[in-house]
C-alpha positions in Angstrom: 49.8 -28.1 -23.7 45.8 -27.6 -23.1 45.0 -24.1 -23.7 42.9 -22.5 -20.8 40.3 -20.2 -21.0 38.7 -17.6 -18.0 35.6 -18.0 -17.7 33.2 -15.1 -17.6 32.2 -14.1 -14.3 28.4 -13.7 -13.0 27.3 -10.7 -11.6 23.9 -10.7 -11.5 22.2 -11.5 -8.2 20.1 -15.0 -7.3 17.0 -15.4 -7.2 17.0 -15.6 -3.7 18.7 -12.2 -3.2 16.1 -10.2 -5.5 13.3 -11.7 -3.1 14.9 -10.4 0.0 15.2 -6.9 -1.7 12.0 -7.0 -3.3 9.9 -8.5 -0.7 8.8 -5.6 1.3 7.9 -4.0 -1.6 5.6 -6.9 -2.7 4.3 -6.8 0.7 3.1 -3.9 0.5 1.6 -3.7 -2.6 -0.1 -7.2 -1.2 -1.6 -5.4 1.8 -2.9 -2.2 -0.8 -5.0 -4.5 -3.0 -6.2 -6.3 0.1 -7.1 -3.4 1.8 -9.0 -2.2 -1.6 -10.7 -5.3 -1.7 -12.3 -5.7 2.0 -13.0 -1.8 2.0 -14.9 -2.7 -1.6 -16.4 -6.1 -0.3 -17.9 -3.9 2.9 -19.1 -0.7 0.8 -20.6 -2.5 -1.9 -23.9 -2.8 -0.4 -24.2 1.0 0.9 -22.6 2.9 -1.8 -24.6 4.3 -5.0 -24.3 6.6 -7.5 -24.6 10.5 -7.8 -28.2 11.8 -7.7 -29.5 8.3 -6.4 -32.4 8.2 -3.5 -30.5 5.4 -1.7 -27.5 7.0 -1.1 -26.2 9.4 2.0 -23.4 10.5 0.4 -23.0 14.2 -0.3 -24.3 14.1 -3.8 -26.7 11.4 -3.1 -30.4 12.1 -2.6 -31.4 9.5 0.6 -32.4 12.5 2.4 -34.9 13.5 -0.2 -36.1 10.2 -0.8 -37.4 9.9 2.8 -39.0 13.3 3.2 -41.1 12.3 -0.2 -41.7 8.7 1.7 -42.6 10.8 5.2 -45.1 12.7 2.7 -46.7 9.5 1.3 -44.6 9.1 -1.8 -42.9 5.8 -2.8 -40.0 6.1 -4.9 -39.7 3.1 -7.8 -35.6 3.1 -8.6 -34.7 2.0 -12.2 -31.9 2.1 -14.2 -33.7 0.6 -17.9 -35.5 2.8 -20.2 -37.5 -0.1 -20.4 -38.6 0.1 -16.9 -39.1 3.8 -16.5 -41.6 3.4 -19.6 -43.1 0.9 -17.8 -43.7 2.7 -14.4 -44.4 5.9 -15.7 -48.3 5.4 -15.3 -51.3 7.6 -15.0 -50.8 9.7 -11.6 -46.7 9.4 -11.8 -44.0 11.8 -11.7 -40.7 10.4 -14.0 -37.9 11.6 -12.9 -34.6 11.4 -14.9 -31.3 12.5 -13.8 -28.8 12.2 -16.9 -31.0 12.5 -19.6 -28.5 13.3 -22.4 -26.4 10.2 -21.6 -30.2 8.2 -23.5 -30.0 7.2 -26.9 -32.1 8.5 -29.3 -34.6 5.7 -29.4 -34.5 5.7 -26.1 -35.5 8.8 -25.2 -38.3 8.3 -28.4 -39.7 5.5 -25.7 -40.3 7.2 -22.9 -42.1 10.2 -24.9 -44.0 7.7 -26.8 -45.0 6.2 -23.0 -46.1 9.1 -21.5 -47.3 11.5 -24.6 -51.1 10.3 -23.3 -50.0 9.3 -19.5 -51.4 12.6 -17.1 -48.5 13.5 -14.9 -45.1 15.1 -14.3 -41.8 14.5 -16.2 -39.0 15.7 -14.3 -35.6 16.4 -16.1 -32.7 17.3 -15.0 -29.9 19.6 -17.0 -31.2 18.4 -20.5 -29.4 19.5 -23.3 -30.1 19.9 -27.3 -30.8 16.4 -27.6 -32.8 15.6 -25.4 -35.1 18.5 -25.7 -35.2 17.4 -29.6 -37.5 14.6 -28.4 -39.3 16.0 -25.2 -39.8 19.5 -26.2 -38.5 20.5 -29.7 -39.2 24.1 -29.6 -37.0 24.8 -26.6 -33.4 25.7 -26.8 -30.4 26.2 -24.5 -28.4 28.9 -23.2 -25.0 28.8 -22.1 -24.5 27.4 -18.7 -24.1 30.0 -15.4 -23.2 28.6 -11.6 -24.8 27.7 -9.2 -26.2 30.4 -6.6 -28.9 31.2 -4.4 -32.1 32.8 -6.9 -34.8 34.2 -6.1 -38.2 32.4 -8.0 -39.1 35.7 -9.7 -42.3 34.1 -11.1 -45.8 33.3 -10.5 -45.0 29.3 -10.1 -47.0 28.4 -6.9 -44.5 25.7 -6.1 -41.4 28.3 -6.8 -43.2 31.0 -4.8 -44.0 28.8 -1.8 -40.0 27.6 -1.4 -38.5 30.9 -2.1 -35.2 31.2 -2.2 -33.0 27.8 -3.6 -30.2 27.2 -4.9 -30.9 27.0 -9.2 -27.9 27.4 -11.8 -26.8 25.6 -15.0 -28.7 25.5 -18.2 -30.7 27.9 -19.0 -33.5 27.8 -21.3 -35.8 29.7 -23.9 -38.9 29.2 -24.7 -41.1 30.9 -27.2 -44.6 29.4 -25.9 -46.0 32.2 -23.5 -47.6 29.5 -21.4 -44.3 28.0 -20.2 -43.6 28.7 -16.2 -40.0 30.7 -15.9 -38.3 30.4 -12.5 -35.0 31.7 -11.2 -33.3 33.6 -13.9 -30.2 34.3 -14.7 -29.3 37.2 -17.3 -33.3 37.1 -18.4 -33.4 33.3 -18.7 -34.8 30.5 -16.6 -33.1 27.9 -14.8 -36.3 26.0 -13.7 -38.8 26.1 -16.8 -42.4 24.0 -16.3 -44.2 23.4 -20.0 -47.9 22.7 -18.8 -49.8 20.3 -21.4 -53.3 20.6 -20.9 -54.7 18.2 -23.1 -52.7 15.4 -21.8 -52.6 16.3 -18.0 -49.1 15.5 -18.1 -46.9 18.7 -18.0 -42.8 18.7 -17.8 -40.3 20.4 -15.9 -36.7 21.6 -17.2 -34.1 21.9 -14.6 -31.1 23.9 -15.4 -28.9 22.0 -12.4 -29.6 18.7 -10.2 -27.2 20.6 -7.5 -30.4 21.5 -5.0 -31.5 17.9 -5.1 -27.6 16.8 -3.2 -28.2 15.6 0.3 -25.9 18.7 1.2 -27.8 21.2 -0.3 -31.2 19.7 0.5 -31.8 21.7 4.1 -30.4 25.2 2.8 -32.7 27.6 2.1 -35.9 26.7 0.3 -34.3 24.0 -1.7 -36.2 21.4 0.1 -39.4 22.7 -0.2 -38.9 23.0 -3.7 -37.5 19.3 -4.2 -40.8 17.9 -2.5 -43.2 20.7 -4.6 -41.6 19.4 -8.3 -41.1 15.2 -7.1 -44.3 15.3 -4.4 -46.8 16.3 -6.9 -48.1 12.6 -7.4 -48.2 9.6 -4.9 -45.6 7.6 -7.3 -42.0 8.2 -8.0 -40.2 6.7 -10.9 -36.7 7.2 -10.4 -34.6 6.9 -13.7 -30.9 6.4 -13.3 -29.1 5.2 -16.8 -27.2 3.2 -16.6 -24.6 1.6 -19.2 -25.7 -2.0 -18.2 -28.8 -1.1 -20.3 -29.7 -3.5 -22.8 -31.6 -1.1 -24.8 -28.3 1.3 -25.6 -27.7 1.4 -29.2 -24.3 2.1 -27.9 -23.4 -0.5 -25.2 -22.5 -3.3 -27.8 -19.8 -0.5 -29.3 -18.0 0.3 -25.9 -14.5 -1.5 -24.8 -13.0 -2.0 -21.5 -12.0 1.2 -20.9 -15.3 2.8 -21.4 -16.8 0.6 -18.7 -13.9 2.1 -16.5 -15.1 4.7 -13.9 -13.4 8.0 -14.3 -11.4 7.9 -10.8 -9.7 4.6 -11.7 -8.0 6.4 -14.8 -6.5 9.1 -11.6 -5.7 6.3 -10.1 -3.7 4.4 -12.1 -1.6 7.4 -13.6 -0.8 7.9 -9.8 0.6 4.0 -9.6 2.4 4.9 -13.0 3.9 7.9 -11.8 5.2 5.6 -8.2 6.0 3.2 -10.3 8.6 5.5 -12.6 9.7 6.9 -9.6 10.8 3.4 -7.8 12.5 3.0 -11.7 14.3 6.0 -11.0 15.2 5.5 -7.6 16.7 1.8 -7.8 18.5 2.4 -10.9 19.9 5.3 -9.4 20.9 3.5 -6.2 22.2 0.6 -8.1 24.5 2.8 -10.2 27.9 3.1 -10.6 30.1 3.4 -7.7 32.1 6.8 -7.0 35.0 7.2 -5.1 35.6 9.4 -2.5 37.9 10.4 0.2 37.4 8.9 3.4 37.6 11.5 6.4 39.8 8.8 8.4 42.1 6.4 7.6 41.0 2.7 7.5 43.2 0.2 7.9 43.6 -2.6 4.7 42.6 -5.3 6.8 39.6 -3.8 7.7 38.7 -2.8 4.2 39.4 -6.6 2.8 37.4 -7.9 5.9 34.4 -5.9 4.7 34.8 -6.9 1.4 34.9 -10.2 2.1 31.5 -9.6 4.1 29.5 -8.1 1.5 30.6 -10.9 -0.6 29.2 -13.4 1.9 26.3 -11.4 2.5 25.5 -11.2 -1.2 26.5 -15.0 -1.2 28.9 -13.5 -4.1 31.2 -16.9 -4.7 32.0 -16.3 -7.6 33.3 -12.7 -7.5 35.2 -13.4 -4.3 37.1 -16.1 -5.8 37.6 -14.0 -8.7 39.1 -12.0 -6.8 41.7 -14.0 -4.9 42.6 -15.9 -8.2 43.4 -12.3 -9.7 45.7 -11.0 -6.5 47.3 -15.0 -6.4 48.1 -14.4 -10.3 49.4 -10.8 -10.0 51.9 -12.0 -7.0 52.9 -14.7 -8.5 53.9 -13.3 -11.5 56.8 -11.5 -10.5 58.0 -13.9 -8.3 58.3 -16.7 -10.8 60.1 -14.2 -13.5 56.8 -13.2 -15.5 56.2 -9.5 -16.7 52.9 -8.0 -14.6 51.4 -7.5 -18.3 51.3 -11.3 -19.1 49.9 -12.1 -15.1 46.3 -13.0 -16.5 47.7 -14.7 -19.4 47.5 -18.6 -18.8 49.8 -19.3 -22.1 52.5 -17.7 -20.2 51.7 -17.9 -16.6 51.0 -21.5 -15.9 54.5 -22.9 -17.6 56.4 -20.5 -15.7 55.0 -21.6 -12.3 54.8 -25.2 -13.3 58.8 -24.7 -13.8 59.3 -22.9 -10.5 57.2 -25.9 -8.6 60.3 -28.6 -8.6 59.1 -30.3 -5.8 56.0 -32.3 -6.3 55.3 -30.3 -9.4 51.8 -30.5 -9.9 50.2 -31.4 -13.2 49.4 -27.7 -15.6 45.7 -29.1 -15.8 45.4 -28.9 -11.7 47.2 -25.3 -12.0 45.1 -24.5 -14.6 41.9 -25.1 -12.2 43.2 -23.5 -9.2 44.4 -20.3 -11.4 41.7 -20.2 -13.9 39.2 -22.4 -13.2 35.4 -22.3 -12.7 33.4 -20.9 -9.2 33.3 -22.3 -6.3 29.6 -24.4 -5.9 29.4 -23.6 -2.5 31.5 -21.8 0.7 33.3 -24.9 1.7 34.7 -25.1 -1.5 35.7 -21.4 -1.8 37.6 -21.9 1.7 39.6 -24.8 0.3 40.2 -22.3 -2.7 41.6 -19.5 -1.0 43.7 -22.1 1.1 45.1 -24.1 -2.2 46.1 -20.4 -3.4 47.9 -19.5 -0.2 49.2 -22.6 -0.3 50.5 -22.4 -3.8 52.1 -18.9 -2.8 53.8 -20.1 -0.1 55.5 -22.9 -2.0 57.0 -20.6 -4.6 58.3 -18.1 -1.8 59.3 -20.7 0.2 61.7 -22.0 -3.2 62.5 -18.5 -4.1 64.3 -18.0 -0.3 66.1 -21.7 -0.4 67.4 -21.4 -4.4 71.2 -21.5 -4.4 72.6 -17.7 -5.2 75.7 -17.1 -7.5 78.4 -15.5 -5.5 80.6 -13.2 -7.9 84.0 -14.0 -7.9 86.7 -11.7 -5.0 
């Protein structure tokens, strides 16, 4: 007698099923990235950096750049330290927005270019480092905001624009010769340190704020911009960058150092969508609860939608699962088999191969249609369910023609 075994049955969806419940989510992740991409592809060529002369955007500085242009000016962009030594010349103004962000050696370079160059170096919110190199014997206060100051000092250029808009760092300087502008609490925000024997004097900024194409037309900030940057008919322009081969630092920065700071808001955003999508699927694909229905609903109607979420979820293998199980559990008592020993095929399949005396069909055959393996495809499951009904039908069929035993009158 071959022993049969039931084999285990798969309940993990196809491959085809997980695309049709994942695809609209693929989609639109598709149409996001594409979306990033065209907007990036079309920007690219207009958008710049904070504080830089070809940009309109609100902290850009477009607007400034073309009333210097208007006044006879012509701005020189770089973004090398290299460069900017090399374009500060006689009769220049250097400007450099982010000072601190130089090296050491670089900022060395451009003091040892234009130590003995006459004209104006322009720098905006330097801190202890920076003024190390440029101008040791000034130091740094705490920061204050940004406000509307009066110049409160005999600076022709500060007197003539009034009112602007000055904050940050302040500074102090023990030289009586220095220029202090727009104080705050006693100390300057705009500090000018005149160098006579050079011709080439420098001026601190406390905050870059006033230079911002949305601050540029309030008050006198304008006309202070164009006093400090307008002074000579050449603008150097110095915007560091990290692409800067003469960083001491660049070689020792990884990926994410090269990573702009909204990408980082970005992506914990996508990881917090993404842990919620978690949360929401595995709660949705949890287990199932029962509850009471409000009506009653018929068993044919229930079996009829089973049978359709089977099809639907092309679920062979569970439905015949199924109809194996309910075909054993009938059987069993009708062919003299305790309900315990139903799923047993030891037990089961001699019993009904003893009950089947017409045609009997071989244990090995039973053993397929009771116990056997899925269905490959729907026909198959149809000529399943009718082999079982068939097999049913047979032993009740018997069961109703079997002689009875009369007891004796």
């Amino acid at each position: 007698m071959t022993t049969a075994t039931t084999d285990p049955v798969a309940l993990s969806p196809t491959t085809r099923h997980l695309w049709r419940r994942s695809r609209g989510l693929l989609l639109a992740l598709l149409l996001i990235v594409v979306t990033g991409v065209v907007l990036a592809a079309l920007q690219s060529g207009e958008q710049h950096g904070r504080l830089d002369p070809r940009s309109a955007d609100r902290t850009g500085s477009r607007a400034l750049s073309r009333l210097l242009a208007a006044r006879g000016v012509t701005t020189e962009v770089v973004t090398t330290s290299e460069s900017a030594a090399a374009a500060a010349g006689p009769d220049t103004t250097l400007l450099v927005t982010e000072p601190d962000l130089l090296t050491a050696e670089q900022l060395t370079g451009l003091r040892t270019a234009t130590a003995h160059t006459p004209g104006r170096t322009v720098l905006l919110a330097p801190g202890p480092a920076t003024l190390d190199t440029f101008s040791p014997r000034i130091r740094t206060e705490p920061p204050v905001g940004n406000s509307t100051r009066r110049p409160a000092c005999s600076l022709p250029a500060a007197r003539r624009a009034g009112d602007a808009l000055l904050g940050g760092l302040r500074y102090v300087a023990p030289d009586g010769t220095a220029q202090r502008c727009y104080l705050s609490g006693g100390r300057p925000t705009l500090l000018l340190l005149p160098a006579p024997d050079t011709g080439r004097d420098t001026v601190l900024l406390g905050s870059p704020d006033f230079l911002y194409n949305r601050h540029l037309a309030e008050h006198g900030n304008a006309s202070l911009a164009l006093q400090l940057l307008g002074t000579h008919k050449h603008l150097v322009w110095y915007l560091p960058s990290i692409s800067d081969p003469s960083s001491a630092d660049d070689e020792q920065r990884g990926f994410l150092d090269l990573i702009p700071s909204g990408w980082s808001w970005g992506l914990l955003q996508l990881a917090f969508a993404a842990a919620f999508a978690a949360f929401w699927r595995a709660h949705r694909l949890g287990p199932l609860v029962p509850e009471r229905l409000p009506v009653t609903v018929p068993a044919a109607e229930t079996t009829e939608g089973h049978a359709r979420l089977y099809e639907q979820a092309h679920a062979r293998d569970r439905a015949s699962a199924v109809l194996r199980s309910a075909t054993r559990t009938r059987l069993a008592p009708l062919i003299g088999v305790p309900p315990v020993h139903a799923h047993t095929p030891d037990i089961l399949l001699p019993a009904v191969h003893a009950r089947l005396t017409t045609a009997p069909a071989p244990e090995a055959d039973l053993n397929t249609l009771l116990f056997g393996p899925p269905p490959a495809d729907d026909k198959a499951l149809v000529q399943l369910a009718d082999q079982l009904d068939e097999l049913i039908s047979s032993i009740v069929s018997q069961e109703r023609h079997a002689p009875r035993e009369h007891p004796d009158r």
